[in-house]
C-alpha positions in Angstrom: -0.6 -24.6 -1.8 -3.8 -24.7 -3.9 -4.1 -28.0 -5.5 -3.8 -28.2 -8.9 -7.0 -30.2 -10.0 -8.7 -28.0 -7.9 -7.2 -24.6 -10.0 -8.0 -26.6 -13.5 -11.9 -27.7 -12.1 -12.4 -23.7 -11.8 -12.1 -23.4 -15.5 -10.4 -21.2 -17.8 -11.4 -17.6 -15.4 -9.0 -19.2 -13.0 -6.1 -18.3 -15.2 -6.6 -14.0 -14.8 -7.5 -14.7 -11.6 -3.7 -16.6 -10.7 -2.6 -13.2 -12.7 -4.0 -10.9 -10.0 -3.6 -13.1 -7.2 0.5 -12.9 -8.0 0.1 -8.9 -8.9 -1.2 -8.8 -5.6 1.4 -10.7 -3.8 4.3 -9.0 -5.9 3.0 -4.9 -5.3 2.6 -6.0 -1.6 5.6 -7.5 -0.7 7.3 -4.9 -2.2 5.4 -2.4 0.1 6.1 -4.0 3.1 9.9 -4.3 2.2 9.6 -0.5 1.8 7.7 0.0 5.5 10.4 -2.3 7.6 13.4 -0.8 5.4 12.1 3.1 4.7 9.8 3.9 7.6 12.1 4.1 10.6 14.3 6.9 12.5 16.4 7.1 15.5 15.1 8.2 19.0 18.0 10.8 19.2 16.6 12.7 16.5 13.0 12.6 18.2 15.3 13.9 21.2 16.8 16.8 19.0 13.4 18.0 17.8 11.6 18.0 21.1 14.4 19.9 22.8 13.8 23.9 23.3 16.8 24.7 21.0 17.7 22.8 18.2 21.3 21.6 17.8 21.5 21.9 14.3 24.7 20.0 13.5 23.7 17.0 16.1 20.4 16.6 13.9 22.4 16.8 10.4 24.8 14.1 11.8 21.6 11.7 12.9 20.4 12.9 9.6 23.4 11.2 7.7 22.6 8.1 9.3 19.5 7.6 7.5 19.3 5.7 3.9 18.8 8.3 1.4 15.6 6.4 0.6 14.5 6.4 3.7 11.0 8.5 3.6 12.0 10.8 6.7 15.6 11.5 4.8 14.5 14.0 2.4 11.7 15.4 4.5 13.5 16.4 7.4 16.8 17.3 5.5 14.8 20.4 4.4 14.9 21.7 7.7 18.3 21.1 8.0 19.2 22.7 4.8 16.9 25.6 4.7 16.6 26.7 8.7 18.3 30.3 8.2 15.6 30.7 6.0 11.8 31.9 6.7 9.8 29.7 8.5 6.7 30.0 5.6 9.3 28.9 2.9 10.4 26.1 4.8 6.8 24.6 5.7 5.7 25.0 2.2 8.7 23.4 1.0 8.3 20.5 3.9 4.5 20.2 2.6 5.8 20.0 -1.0 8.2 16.9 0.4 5.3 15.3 2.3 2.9 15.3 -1.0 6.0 13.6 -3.2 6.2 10.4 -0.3 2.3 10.1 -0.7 2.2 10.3 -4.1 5.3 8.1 -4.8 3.8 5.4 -1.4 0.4 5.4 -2.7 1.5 5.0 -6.7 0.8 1.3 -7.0 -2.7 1.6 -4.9 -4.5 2.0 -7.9 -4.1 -1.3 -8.9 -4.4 -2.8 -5.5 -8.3 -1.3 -6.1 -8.7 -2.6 -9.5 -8.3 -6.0 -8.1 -10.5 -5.4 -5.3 -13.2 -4.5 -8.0 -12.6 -7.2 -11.0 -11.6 -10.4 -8.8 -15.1 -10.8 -7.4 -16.3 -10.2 -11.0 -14.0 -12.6 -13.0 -15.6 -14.8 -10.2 -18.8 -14.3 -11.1 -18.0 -14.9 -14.3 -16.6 -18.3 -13.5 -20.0 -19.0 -12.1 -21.4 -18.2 -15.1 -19.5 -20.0 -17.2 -19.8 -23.5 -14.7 -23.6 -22.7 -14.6 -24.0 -22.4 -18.7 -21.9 -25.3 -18.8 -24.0 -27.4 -16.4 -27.2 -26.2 -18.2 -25.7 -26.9 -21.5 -25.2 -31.0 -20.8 -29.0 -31.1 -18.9 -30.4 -29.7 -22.5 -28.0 -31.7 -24.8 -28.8 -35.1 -23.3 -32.2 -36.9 -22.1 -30.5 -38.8 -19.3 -28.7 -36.6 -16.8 -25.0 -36.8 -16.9 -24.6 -36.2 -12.9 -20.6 -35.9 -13.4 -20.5 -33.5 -16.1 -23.3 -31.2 -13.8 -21.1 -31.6 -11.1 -18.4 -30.4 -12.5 -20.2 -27.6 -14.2 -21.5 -26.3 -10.8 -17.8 -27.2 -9.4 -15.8 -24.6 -11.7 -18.7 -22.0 -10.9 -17.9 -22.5 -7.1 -14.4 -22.9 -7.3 -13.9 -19.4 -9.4 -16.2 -17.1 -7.2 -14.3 -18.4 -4.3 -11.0 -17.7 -5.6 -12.1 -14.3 -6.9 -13.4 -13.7 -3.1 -10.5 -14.7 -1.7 -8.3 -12.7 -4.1 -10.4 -9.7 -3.5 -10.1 -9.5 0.7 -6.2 -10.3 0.3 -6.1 -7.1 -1.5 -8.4 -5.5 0.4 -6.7 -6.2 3.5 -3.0 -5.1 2.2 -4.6 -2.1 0.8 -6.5 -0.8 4.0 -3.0 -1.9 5.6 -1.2 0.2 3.8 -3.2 3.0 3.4 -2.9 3.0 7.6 0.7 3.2 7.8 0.9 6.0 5.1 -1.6 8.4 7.3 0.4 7.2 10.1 4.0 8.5 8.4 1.9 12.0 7.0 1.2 12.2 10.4 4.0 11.7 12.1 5.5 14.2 9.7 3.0 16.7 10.6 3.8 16.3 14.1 7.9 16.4 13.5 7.5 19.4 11.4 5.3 21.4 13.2 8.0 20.9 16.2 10.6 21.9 13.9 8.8 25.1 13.0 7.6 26.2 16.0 11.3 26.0 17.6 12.7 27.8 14.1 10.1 30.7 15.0 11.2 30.9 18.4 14.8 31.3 17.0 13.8 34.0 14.2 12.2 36.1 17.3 15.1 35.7 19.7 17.7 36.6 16.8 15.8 39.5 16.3 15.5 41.2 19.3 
């Protein structure tokens, strides 16, 4: 817990800096609800996919399994829907599904950056204000007022601090999270390139 004579000495910055430090905390833990809830299939359907000839009505029952908002759900239901049909439509239409997880996973990283930016600066701004402050009593008095320098240079500390600490916190979730999403896109890749190259192998044999 930060104390709370320590959050008033960093002066009035340290108010949009509490802002982004709970923006940060909110958009993160709803992320990595998301990843331990939304991120996860059985081994049987790994099994399914990896075997020579897919058993389509094994993989649509695994398939039900899944939460609906499960990120794998709607991807690989497209195979299971659409595998009578050409192999080109269903990769473009597995490609669509892939760019509609990162857009929707990555929606919130935006601000995740802005705070990486502006924290450090609202910082710097603290200093700024504890520094003018500081200066401000030196000029307005002949004797120094040690305690009201103090506390000028205090606040100026206190704020760039914070506003580090608020920035690598973001950082850190953001880099986190920007990991696990090229880790589902390619894990996707992988599945659906499987997927293909077995519904091929089907077309061909059906054909002959």
């Amino acid at each position: 817990m930060i104390n709370f004579d320590l959050f008033i000495a960093g002066g009035i910055v340290m108010v949009p800096l509490a802002i982004l430090f709970f923006i940060t905390i909110i958009i993160s833990c709803d992320k990595i609800f998301f990843i331990i809830k939304n991120t996860e299939y059985s081994e049987k359907i790994t099994n399914i996919i990896n075997k020579k000839n897919i058993c389509w009505k094994s993989f649509q029952e695994e398939l039900s399994k899944i939460s609906s908002q499960n990120c794998y759900h709607e991807f690989l239901k497209i195979f299971v829907d659409n595998h009578r049909q050409p192999s080109w439509l269903i990769e473009a239409s597995a490609i669509d599904q892939a760019k509609k997880f990162e857009k929707k996973f990555s929606n919130n990283f935006w601000i995740l950056e802005t705070i990486i930016t502006s924290a450090p600066l609202l910082g710097l701004l603290g200093t700024i204000f504890g520094m003018s402050s500081s200066f401000k009593i030196i000029g307005d008095n002949s004797s120094l007022n040690l305690n009201g320098i103090t506390a000028g240079v205090a606040e100026s500390l206190i704020a760039t601090a914070f506003g580090l600490i608020i920035a690598m916190i973001a950082l850190g979730f953001f880099n986190y999270f920007n990991k696990v999403q090229n880790n589902i896109l390619d894990d996707m890749e992988m599945l659906g390139g499987k997927i293909i190259k077995n519904l091929r192998l089907e077309h061909e044999n059906s054909e002959k």
